[in-house]
C-alpha positions, 0 to 999 in steps of 0.5 A: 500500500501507498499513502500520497496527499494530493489536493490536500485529501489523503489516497490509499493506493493498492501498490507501488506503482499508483495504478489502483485507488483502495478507496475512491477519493471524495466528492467536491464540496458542490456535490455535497452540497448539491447531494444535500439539498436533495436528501432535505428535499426528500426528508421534508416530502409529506407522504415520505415522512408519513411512510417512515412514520408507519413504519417505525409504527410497525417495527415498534408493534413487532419489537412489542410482540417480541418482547410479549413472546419471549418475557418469561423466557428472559424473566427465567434467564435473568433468575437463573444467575446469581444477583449481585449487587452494586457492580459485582460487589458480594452483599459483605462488601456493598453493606461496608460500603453503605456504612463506611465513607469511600475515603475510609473504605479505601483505606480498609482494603489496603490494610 
């Protein structure tokens, strides 16, 4: 691989010689621009918001199905493992943390 600056944007070539681009380079700033100005047209078209808004309707009904389907099989995973508290800290450890300000805490560990 070859890296080169040229125009102020980085290349990647495949080899030495310079023949094949890896990535083909970017676009100008009036194609950005211009492609931009398309994209906002279409966002701001009426029928294609109410088709977007559909359908992130569908997809929530599906995930809400899901969710309904498959509730006692996650309830049921979730009591399989053993519950710890406060960031994996057995029960001992969360209670001295309770009771103990952290700078003490601290201290007690390392002693």
């Amino acid at each position: 691989m070859d890296f080169g600056m040229m125009d102020g944007v980085m290349h990647i070539w495949s080899n030495e010689t310079r023949e094949e681009l890896v990535f083909a380079p970017p676009g100008s700033a009036y194609e950005f621009f211009g492609d931009m100005h398309r994209m906002l047209k279409i966002i701001a078209m009426g029928p294609v918001k109410t088709l977007c808004h559909h359908r992130l309707e569908l997809l929530e009904q599906k995930f809400n199905l899901h969710c309904m389907l498959n509730a006692d099989k996650e309830f049921l995973a979730q009591k399989v493992r053993r519950q710890r508290k406060a960031y994996g800290l057995p029960s001992h450890e969360f209670n001295v943390m309770q009771c103990v300000p952290l700078s003490r805490y601290k201290s007690m560990s390392l002693a």
